[in-house]
N, C-alpha and C positions, 0 to 999 in steps of 0.2 A: 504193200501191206504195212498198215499203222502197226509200232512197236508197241509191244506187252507190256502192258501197268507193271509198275513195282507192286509183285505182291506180300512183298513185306511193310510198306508201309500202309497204316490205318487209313481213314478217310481224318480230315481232320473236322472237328465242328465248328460251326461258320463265325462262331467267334472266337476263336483259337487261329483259324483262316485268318478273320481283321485284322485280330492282333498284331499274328508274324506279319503280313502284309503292313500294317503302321511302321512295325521297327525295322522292316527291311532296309531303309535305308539312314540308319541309326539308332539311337537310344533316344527314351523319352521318359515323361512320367507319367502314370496311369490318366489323368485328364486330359494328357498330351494326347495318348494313345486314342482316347475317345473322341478326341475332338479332330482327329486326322480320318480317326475312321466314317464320322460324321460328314467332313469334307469330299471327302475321297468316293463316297458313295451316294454326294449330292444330297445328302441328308435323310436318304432312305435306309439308314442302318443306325440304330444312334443304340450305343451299351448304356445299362444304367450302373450304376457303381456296382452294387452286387452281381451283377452278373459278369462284370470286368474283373472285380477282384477276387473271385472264385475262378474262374477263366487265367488269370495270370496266378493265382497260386498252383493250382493243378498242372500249369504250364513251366513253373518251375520247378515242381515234383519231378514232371517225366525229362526234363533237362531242354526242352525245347526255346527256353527263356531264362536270364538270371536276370539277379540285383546289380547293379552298374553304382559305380560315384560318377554320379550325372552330375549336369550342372545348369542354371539357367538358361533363360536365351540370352543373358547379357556376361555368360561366360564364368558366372560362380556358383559355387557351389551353394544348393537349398538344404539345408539338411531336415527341413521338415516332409518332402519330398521324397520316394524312390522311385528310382530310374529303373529303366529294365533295359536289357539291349535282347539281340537273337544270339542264338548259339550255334557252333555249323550242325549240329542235328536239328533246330529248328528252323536253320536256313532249306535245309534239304528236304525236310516235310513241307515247308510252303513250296516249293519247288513241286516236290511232287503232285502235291495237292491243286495244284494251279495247270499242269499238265491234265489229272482227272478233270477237273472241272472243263477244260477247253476240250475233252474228248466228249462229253455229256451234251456242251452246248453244240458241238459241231453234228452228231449224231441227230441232237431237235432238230437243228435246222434242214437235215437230210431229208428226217421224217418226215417234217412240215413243206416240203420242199418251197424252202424259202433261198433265196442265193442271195449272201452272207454278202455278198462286193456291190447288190446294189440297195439305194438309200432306202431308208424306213419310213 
């Protein structure tokens, strides 16, 4: 028997999802972030500024993300630039969040009985 969803934590929305998924494995700057999420999803996910910079304020609101002193890729600091890193409550929502999602797609593919180990 699969274990029970956290049900305390939310669903996250799928760019809040990008986001912490961009920073999980450090701090970047908002273009960074877009431009990882852009790569990352083979270019089937692209944020546009408003919807990134509302997405990462709301996201520092509920503490899932802060303001970082980042620094360039050539190791100094931009100060026209802000950085954001994950927080460990932000860590733990894409955690969770990334759990739900792997229960959804595994349940499709039940449904559709399609078997997930052979190729597409």
């Amino acid at each position: 028997m699969s274990p029970k969803p956290d049900r305390g934590t939310k669903p996250l929305t799928s760019s809040s999802f990008y986001i912490l998924f961009a920073l999980a494995d450090g701090e970047q700057h908002g273009l960074g972030i877009a431009a990882e999420i852009a790569e990352r999803t083979g270019g089937d996910v692209e944020l546009g500024p408003g919807t990134l910079y509302t997405a990462i304020q709301k996201m520092e609101n509920a503490g899932l993300i802060k303001e970082t002193t980042g620094t360039n890729s050539g190791g100094k600091e931009d100060s026209r630039r802000r950085y954001y890193g994950i927080t460990p409550a932000g860590r733990r929502a894409l955690e969770a969040e990334a759990k739900r999602l792997a229960r959804i797609v595994d349940a499709a593919y039940e449904k559709l009985l399609i078997d997930r180990k052979r190729p597409a």
